[in-house]
C-alpha positions as semicolon CSV with decimal commas, in nm:
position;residue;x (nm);y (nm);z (nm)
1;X;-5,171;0,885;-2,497
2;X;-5,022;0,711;-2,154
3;X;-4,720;0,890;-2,198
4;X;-4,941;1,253;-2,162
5;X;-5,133;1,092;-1,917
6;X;-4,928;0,921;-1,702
7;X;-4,632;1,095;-1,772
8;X;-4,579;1,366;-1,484
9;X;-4,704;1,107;-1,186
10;X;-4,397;0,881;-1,296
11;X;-4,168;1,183;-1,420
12;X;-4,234;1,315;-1,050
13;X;-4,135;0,936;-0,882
14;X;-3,861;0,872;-1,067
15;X;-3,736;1,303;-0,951
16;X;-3,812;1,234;-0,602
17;X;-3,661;0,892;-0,574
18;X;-3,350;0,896;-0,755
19;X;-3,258;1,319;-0,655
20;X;-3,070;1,304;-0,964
21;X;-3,205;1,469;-1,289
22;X;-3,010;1,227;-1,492
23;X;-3,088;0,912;-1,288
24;X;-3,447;1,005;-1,352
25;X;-3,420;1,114;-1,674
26;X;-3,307;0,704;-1,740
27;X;-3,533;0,580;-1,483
28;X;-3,849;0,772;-1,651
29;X;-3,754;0,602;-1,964
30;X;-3,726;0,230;-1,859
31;X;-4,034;0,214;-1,703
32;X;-4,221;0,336;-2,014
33;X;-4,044;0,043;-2,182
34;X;-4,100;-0,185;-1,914
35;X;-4,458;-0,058;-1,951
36;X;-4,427;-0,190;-2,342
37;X;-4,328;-0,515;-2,259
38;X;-4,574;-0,582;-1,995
39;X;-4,864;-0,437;-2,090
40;X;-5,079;-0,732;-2,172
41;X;-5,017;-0,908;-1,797
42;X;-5,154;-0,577;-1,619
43;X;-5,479;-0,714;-1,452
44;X;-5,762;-0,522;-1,406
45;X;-5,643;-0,220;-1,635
46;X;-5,809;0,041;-1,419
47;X;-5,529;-0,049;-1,218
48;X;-5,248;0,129;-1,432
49;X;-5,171;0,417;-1,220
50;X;-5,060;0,223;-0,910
51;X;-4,885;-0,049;-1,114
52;X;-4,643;0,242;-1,298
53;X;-4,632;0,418;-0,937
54;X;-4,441;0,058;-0,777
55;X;-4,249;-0,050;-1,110
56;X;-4,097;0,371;-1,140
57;X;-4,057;0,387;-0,763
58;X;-3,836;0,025;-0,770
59;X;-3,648;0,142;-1,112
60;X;-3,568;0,480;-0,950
61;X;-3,406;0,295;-0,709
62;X;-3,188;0,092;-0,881
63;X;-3,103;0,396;-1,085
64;X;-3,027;0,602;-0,787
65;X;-2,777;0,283;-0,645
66;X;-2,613;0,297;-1,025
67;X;-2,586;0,694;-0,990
68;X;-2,394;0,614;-0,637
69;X;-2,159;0,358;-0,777
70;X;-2,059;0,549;-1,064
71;X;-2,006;0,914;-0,772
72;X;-1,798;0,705;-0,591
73;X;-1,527;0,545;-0,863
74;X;-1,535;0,924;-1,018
75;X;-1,425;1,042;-0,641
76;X;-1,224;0,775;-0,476
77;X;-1,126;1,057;-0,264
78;X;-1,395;1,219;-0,162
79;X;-1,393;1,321;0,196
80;X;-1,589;1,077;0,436
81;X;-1,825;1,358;0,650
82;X;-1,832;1,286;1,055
83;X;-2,057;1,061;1,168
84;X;-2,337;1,226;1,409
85;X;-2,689;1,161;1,536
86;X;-2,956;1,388;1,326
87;X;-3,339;1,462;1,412
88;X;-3,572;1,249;1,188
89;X;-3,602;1,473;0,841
90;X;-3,865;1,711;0,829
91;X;-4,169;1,681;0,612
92;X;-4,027;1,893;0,352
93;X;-3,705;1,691;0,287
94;X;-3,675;1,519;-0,031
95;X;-3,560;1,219;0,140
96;X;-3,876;1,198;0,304
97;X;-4,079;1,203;-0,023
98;X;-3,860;0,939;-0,114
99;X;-3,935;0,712;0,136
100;X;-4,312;0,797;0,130
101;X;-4,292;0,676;-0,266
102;X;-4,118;0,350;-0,184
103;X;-4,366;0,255;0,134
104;X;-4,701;0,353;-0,131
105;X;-4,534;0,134;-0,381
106;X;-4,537;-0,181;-0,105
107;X;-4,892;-0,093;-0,088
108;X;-5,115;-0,392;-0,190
109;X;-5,257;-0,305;-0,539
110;X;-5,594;-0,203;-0,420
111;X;-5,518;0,030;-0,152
112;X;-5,244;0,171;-0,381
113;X;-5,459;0,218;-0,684
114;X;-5,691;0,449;-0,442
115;X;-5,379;0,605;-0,356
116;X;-5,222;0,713;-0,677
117;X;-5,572;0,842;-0,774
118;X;-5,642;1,042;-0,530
119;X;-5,361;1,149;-0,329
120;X;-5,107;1,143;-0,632
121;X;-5,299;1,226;-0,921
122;X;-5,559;1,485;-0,733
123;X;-5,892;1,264;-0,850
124;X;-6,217;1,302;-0,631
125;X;-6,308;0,997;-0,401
126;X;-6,605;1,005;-0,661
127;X;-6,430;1,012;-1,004
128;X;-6,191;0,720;-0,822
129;X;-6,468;0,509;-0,750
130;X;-6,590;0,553;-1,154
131;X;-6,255;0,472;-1,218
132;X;-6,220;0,150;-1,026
133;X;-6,571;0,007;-1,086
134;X;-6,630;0,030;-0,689
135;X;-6,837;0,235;-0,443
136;X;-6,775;0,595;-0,363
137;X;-6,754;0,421;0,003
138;X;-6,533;0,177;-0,065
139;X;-6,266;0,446;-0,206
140;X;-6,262;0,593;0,150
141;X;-6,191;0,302;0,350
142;X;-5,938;0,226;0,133
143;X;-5,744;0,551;0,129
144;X;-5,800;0,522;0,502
145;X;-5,619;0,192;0,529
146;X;-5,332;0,297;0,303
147;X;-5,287;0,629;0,548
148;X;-5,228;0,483;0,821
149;X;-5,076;0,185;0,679
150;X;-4,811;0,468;0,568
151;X;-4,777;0,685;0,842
152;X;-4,654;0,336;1,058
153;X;-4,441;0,263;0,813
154;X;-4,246;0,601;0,814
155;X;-4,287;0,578;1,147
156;X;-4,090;0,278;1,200
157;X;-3,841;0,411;0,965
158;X;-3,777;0,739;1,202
159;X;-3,957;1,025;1,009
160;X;-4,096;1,266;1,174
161;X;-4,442;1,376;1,003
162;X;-4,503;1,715;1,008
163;X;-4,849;1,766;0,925
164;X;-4,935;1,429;0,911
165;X;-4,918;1,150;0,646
166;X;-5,179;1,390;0,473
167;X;-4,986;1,656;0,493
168;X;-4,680;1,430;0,330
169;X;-4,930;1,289;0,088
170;X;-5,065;1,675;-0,002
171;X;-4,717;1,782;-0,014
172;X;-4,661;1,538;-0,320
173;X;-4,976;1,587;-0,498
174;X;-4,899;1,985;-0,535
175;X;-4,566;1,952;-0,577
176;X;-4,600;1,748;-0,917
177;X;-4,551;1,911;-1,222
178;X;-4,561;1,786;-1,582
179;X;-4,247;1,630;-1,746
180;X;-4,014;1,864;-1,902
181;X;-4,039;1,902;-2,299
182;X;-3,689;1,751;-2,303
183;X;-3,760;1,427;-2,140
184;X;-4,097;1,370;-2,329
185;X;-3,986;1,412;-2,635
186;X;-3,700;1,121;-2,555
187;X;-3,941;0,927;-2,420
188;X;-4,182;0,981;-2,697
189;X;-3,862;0,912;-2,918
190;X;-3,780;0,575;-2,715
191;X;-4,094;0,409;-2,744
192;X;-4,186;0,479;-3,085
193;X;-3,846;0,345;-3,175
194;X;-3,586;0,070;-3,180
195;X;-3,452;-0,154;-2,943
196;X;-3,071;-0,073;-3,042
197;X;-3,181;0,337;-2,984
198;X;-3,209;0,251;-2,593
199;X;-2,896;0,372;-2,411
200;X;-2,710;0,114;-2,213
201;X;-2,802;0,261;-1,840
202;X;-3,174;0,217;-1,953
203;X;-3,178;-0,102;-2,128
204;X;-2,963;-0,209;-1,813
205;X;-3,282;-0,068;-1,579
206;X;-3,525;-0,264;-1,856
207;X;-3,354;-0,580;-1,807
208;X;-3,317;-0,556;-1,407
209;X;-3,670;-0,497;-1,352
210;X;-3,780;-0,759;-1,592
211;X;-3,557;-0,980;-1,378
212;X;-3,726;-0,877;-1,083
213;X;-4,074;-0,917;-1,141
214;X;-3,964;-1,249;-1,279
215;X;-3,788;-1,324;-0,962
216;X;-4,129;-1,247;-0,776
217;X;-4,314;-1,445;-0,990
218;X;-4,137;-1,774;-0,987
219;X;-4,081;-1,733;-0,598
220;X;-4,454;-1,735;-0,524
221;X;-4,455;-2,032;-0,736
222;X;-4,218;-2,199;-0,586
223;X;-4,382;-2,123;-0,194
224;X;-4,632;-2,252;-0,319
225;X;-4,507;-2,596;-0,497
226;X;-4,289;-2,595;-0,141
227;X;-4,619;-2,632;0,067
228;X;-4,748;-2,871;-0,113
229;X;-4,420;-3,101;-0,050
230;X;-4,380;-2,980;0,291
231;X;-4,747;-3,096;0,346
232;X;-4,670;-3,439;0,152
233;X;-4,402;-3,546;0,378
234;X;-4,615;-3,478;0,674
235;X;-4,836;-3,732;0,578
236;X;-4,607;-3,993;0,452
237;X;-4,554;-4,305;0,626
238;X;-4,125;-4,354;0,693
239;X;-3,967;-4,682;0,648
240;X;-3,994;-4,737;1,046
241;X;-4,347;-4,747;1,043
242;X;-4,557;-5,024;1,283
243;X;-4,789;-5,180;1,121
244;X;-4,766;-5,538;1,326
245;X;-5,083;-5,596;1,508
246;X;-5,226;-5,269;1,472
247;X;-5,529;-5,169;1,595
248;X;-5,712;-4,841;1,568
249;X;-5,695;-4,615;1,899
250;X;-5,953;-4,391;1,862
251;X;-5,830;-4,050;1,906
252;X;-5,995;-3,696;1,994
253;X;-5,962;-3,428;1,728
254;X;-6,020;-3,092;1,862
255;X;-6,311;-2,919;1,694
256;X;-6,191;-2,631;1,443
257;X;-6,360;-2,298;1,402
258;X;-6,619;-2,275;1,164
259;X;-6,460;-2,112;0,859
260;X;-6,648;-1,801;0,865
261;X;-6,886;-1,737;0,556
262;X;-6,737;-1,523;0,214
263;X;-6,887;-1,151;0,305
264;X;-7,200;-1,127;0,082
265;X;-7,138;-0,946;-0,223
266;X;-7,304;-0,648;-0,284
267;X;-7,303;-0,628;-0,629
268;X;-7,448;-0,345;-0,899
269;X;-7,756;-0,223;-1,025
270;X;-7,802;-0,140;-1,388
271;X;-8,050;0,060;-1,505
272;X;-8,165;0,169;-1,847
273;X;-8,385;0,456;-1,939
274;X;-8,477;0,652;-2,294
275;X;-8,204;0,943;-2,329
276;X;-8,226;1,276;-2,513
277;X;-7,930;1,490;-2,643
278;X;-7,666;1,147;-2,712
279;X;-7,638;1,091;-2,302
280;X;-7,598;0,752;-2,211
281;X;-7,960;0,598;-2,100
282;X;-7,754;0,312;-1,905
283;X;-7,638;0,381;-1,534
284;X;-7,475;0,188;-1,285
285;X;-7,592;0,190;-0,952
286;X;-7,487;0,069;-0,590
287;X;-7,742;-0,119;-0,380
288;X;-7,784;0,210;-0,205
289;X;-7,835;0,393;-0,477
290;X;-7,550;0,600;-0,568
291;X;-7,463;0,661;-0,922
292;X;-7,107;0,495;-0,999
293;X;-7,097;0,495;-1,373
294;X;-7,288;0,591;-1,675
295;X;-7,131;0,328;-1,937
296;X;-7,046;0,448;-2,362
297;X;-7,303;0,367;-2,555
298;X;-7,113;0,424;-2,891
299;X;-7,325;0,404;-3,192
300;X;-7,625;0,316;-3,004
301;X;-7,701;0,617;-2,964
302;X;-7,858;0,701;-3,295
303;X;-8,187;0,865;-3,356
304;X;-8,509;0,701;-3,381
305;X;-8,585;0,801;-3,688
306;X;-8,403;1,022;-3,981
307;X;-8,373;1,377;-3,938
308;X;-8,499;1,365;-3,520
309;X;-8,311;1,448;-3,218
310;X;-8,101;1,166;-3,124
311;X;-8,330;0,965;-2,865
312;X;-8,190;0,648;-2,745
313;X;-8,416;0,387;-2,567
314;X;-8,300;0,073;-2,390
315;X;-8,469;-0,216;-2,263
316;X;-8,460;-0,520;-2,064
317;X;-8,082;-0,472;-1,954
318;X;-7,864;-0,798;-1,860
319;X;-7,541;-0,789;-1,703
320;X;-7,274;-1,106;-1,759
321;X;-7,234;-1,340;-1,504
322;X;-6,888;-1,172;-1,475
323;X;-7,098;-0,825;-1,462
324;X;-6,867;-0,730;-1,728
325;X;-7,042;-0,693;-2,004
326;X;-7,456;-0,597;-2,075
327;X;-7,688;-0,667;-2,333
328;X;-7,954;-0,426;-2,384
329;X;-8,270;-0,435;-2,598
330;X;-8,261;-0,090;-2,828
331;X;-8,607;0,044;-2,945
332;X;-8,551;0,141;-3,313
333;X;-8,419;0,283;-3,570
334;X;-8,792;0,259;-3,666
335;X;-8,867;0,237;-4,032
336;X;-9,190;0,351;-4,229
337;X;-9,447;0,023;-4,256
338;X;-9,282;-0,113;-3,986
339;X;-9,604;-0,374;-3,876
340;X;-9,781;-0,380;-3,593
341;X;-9,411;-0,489;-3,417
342;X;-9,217;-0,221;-3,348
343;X;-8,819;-0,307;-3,489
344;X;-8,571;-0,370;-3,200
345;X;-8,189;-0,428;-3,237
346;X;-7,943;-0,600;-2,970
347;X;-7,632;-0,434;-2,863
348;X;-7,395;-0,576;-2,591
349;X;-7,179;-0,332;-2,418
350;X;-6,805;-0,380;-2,305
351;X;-6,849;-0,135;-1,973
352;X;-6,452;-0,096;-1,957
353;X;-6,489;0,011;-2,300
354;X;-6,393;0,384;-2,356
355;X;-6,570;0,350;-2,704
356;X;-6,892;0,164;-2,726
357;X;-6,991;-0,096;-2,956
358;X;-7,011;0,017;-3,319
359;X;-7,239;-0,218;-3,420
360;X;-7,545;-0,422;-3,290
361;X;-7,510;-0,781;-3,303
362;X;-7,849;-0,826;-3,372
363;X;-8,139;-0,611;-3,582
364;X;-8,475;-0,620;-3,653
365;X;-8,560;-0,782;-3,372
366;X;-8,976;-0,769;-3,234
367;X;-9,037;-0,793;-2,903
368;X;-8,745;-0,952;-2,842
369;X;-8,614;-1,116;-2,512
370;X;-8,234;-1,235;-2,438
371;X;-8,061;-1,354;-2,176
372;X;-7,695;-1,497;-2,084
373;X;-7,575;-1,872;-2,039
374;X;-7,467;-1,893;-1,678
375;X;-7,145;-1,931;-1,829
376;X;-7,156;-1,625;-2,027
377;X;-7,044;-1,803;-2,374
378;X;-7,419;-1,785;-2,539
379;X;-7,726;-1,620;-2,566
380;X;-8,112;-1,739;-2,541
381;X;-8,332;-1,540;-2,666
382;X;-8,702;-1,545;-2,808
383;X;-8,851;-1,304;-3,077
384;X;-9,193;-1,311;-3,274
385;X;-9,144;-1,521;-3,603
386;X;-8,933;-1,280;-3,894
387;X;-9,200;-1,455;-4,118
388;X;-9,512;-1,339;-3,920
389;X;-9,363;-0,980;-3,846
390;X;-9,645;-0,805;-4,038
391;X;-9,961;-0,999;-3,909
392;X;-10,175;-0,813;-3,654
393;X;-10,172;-0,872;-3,353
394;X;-10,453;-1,111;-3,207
395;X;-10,647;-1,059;-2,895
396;X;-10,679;-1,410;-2,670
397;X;-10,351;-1,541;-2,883
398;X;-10,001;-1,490;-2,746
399;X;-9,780;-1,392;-3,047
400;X;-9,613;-1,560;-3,274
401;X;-9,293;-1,585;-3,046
402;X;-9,017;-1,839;-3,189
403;X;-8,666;-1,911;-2,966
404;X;-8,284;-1,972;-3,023
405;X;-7,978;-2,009;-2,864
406;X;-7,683;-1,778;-3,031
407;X;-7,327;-1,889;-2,974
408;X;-7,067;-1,548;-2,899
409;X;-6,740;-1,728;-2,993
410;X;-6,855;-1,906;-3,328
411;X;-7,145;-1,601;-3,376
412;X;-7,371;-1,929;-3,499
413;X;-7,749;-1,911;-3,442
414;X;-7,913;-2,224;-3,378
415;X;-8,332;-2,256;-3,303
416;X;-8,467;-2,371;-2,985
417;X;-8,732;-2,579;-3,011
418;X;-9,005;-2,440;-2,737
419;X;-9,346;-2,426;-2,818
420;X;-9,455;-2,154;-3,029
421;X;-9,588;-1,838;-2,803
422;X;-9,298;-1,911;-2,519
423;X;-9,105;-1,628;-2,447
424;X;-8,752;-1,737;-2,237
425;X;-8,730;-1,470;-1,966
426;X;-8,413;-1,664;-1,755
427;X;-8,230;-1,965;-1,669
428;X;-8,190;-2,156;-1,374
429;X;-7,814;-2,046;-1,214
430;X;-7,712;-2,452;-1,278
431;X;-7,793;-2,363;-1,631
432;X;-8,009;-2,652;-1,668
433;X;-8,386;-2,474;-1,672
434;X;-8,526;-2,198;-1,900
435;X;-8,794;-1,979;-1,745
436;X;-9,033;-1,858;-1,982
437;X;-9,377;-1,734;-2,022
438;X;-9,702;-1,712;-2,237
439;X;-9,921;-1,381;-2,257
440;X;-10,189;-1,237;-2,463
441;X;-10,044;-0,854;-2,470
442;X;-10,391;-0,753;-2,527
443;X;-10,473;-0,897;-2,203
444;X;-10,197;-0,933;-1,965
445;X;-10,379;-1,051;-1,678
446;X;-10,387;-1,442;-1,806
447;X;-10,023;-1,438;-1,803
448;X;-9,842;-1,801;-1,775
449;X;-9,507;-1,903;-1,645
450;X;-9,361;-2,239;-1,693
451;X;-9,005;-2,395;-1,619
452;X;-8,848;-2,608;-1,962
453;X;-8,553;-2,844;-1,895
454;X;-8,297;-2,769;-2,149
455;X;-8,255;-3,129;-2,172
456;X;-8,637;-3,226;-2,295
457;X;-8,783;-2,884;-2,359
458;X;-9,062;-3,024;-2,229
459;X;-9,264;-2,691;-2,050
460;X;-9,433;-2,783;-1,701
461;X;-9,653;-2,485;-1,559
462;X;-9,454;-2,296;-1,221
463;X;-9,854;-2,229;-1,079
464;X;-10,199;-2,261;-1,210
465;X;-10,235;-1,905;-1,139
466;X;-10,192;-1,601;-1,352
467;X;-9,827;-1,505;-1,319
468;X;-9,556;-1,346;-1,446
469;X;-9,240;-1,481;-1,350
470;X;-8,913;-1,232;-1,425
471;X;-8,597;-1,399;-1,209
472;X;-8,505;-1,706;-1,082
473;X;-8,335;-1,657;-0,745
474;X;-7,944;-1,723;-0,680
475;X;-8,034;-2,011;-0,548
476;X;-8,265;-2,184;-0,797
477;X;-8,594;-2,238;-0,534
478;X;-8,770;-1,932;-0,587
479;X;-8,928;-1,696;-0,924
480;X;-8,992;-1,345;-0,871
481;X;-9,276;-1,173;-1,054
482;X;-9,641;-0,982;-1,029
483;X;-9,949;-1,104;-1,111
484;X;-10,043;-0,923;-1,451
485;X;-10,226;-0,625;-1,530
486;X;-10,329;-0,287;-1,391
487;X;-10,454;-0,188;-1,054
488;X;-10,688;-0,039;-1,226
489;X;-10,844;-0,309;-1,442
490;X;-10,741;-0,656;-1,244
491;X;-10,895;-0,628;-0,912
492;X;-10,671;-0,939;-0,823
493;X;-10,353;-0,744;-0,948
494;X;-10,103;-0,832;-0,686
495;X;-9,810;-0,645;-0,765
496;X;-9,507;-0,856;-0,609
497;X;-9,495;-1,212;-0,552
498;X;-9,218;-1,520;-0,504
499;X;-9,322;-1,836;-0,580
500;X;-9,161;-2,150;-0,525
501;X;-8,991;-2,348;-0,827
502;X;-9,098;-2,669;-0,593
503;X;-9,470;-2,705;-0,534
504;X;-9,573;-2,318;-0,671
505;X;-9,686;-2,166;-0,354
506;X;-9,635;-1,825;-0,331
507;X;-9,545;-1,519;-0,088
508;X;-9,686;-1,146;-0,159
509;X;-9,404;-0,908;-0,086
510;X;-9,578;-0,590;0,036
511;X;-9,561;-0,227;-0,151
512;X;-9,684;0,111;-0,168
513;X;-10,020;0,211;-0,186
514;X;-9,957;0,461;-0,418
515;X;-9,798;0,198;-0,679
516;X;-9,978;0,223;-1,026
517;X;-9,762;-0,062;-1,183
518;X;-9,502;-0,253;-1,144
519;X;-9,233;-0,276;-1,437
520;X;-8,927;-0,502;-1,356
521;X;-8,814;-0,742;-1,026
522;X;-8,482;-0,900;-0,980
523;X;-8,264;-1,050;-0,654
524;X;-7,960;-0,923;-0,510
525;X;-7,612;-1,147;-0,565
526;X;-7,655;-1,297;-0,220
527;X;-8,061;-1,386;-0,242
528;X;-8,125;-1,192;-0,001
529;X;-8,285;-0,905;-0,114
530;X;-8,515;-0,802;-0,396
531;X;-8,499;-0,494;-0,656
532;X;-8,800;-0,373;-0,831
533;X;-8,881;-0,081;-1,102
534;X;-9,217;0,041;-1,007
535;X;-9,425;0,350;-1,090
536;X;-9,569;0,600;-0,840
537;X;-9,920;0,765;-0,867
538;X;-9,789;1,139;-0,815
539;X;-10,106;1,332;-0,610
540;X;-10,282;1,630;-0,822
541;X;-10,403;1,959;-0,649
542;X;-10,800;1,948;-0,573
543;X;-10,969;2,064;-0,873
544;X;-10,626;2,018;-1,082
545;X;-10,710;1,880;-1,443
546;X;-10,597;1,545;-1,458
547;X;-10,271;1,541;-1,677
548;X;-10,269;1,333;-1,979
549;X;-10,015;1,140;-2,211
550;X;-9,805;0,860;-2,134
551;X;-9,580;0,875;-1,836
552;X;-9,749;1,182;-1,705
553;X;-9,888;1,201;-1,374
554;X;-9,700;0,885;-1,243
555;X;-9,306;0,897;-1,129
556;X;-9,053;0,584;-1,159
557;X;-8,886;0,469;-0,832
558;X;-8,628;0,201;-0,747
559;X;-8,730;0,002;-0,434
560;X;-8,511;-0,244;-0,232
561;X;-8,665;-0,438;-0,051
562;X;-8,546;-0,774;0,175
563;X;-8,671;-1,115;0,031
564;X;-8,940;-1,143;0,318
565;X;-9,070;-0,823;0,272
566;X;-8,919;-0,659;0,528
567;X;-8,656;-0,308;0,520
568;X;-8,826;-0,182;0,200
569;X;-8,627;0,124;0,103
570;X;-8,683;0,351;-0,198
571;X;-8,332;0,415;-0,323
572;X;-8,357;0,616;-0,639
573;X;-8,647;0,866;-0,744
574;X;-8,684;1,015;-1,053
575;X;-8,914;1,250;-1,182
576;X;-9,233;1,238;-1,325
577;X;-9,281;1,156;-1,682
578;X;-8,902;0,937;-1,676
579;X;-8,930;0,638;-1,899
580;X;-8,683;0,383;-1,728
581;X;-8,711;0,089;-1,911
582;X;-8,495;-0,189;-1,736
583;X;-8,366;-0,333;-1,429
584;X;-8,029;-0,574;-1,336
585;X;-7,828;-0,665;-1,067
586;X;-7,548;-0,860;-1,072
């Protein structure tokens, strides 16, 4: 419940703002209700905490101005103390804490989100950076920013900090304690109930605040509809304008700065994997290869089979071109007399979700493979036939493989008609070119690629040569893929190649000696760099028997590597006898 949750970071505001236990009491409750009435505009959600830290910090002020009106009428008398010069406060003055609350809450959003997490509600750097979807990194240059963003603040504003702004901000953090039983159960009271319940100094809070952010609203608006005038007028000829025997003077413009390049973004890697005990087989990944998240998978994660340990296997992961949602390819439930096909279902994953999805969108699935629309509104995806599911599989024949194109919002399935045996692996990023291929699994090693206009579906061959193409780079010129097969049986087995979508010529990318086979390839957001799944031949002892069963004796690794081949860096390694059974990043 927010009200347990947030409830002693904004009980502790509204105390050390307002210095009044009444004031706050009123302030604590207006801006759960302004909370109420605003919750759907909150953008990105993760970004709660800092938003209730600025709207109780400017409530607690107006309810501390109300609390001063109403001392002075009720002591028109009051004796007016000498005025003298004081020493800045010290550290452990409340008016201090006050004025450290109202300079975090003028904090931009994202340095006070990191804030608020860490500082005010006592979160690791680590569990903040899970929380906002960002690096571990990242979290610490913004808390850095924000600190001494602060400390010149209250510098300017004459207090003296005793310890630091760390010591201020540490000061706050243990001081907070949770909100008395008395004002939570108003407050639990208050939202649950109706509008005429609220007393008249809250709903008089509600209504200012409203105001305000209303106020801020239409005034950014309205800067902004100014500019565009101001910049109208500039340019608009008056009535006194020559145009009599005019004739063009040519004039020098002085050269502008280059506008310097957006910073690259770097994006995150998604990997799945085959999970024991109901943990999550999906993990998110920065490009250096520190673990940020481990999404829900909900009611994915359901055993293979009735009556085993729960065992949840994911393939072929895709993030949304937003990277806000994933599709991933679940092997099984697998049913007796399945076929020769092994049964896959399709599950896409909301990864703010706290949940999971409860249901796959799609069952039954063989050897399935789906990808997004560059737009993120549909899926294409290619399966073997539903009619053919139970004939064997033939060697020197690709299989049976039939495509569609599945619309999210109307949930409408409509076929694709490629030739049979294509299997659509990605799309162009102008959304105007499927990349698909054509392979004998018995015999990987004749492997096809070809790019199909979504306009003709008309398939023209990427290269004459064996190859299997996996990603299309950002910028539409290049495919990444290997050449098909195993080192061990294809004595041409190159393991990492680009080729180019314009004439087919390709580039090896160099790799380990020790790789045994390559699994999965894809580019970094920028191009620049490439991402591949491969597995490493682990050394045995002399005179060691040589271990048997899948998986066993080899160990998965995540390489990055940049598009020329050059900086390779192994970022992740896992340990021999992982399955990890998918690669993104978006």
């Amino acid at each position: 419940m927010l009200l347990h949750r947030y409830g002693p970071l904004v009980w502790a505001v509204c105390r050390r703002v307002t210095g009044d236990g009444h004031a706050a009491e009123d302030a604590f409750q207006a801006t759960f209700l302004v909370l109420i009435r605003k919750a759907g505009s909150i953008r990105p959600r993760h970004s709660l905490g800092g938003w209730l830290h600025r709207t109780a910090t400017n409530i607690a002020l107006k309810a501390r101005a109300m609390a001063n009106r109403c001392s002075q009428c009720e002591s028109p008398h009051a004796t007016i103390p000498e005025t003298a010069i004081s020493e800045p406060p010290e550290s452990t003055d409340p008016a201090v804490l006050a004025a450290l609350d109202e300079e975090i809450a003028r904090l931009p959003d994202r340095l006070r989100a990191a804030v608020v997490l860490c500082e005010l509600q006592g979160l690791s750097r680590r569990e903040a950076a899970v929380h906002l979807r960002i690096a571990e990194g990242t979290v610490s240059s913004r808390l850095a920013a924000a600190r001494k963003r602060l400390a010149r603040q209250l510098s300017k504003r004459g207090v003296r900090q005793v310890g630091g702004i760390g010591g201020l901000l540490g000061s706050i953090c243990s001081a907070q304690a949770g909100v008395p039983p008395k004002e939570m159960f108003a407050a639990v009271q208050l939202v649950s109930s109706e509008a005429q319940l609220v007393k008249s100094s809250v709903s008089l809070l509600v209504e200012g605040e409203l105001k305000a952010m209303l106020l801020a609203k239409l005034t950014t608006v309205a800067m902004g509809v100014v500019t565009l005038i101001a910049l109208v007028v500039i340019q608009w000829p008056t009535a006194n304008t020559v145009v009599a025997n005019y004739e063009p003077i040519p004039t020098l413009t002085p050269a502008r700065a280059p506008t310097p390049p957006p910073e690259p973004r770097e994006g995150v890697i998604v990997v799945t994997s085959s999970s024991l005990s109901g943990a999550s087989p999906l993990a998110l990944y920065t490009p250096d290869g520190k673990e940020i998240d481990k999404p829900v998978v909900g009611a994915a994660a359901d055993q293979l089979k009735p009556g085993q340990p729960p065992v949840c296997r994911m393939l072929l992961p895709r993030l949304s071109p937003d990277a806000k949602r994933l599709l991933a390819i679940k092997l099984g439930p697998i049913p007796n007399n399945s076929g020769p096909w092994t049964p896959n279902h399709l599950w896409i994953f909301d990864l703010n979700s706290k949940d999971g999805p409860s249901e796959a969108l799609m069952t039954e699935m063989r050897r399935p493979s789906v990808i997004w629309s560059t737009d993120g509104a549909r899926l294409y995806g290619s399966q073997v036939d539903p009619e053919k599911i139970m004939e064997p599989r033939e060697e020197n024949k690709p299989p049976p493989m039939v495509s569609w194109v599945y619309d999210l919002k109307a949930k409408k399935k409509t076929p694709l008609a490629l030739p049979v045996g294509h299997t659509i692996v990605d799309i162009s990023p102008d959304g105007k070119t499927l990349l698909t291929v054509v392979e004998d699994v018995l015999d990987q090693s004749s492997t096809q690629s070809y790019l199909v206009p979504l306009d003709s579906l008309k398939p023209r061959l990427l290269t004459n040569k064996s190859f299997k193409g996996m990603r299309f780079s950002p910028d539409g010129k290049w495919v990444v893929g290997d050449r098909r097969g195993k080192k061990e049986d294809n004595p041409n087995y190159i393991p990492l190649l680009v080729v180019s979508v314009a004439d087919g010529s390709e580039r090896r990318i160099p790799v380990s000696e020790r790789l045994v086979r390559l699994q999965y390839a894809c580019w970094s957001p920028d191009g620049k760099r490439i991402a591949y799944l491969w597995n490493e031949e682990i050394p045995q002892p002399p005179g060691a028997v040589a271990p048997a069963g899948p998986g066993v004796g080899t160990a998965p690794r995540l390489t990055v590597v940049d598009s020329d081949g050059r900086n390779a860096k192994t970022i992740i390694r896992w340990e021999q006898g992982q399955y990890i059974l998918g690669l993104d990043w978006k």
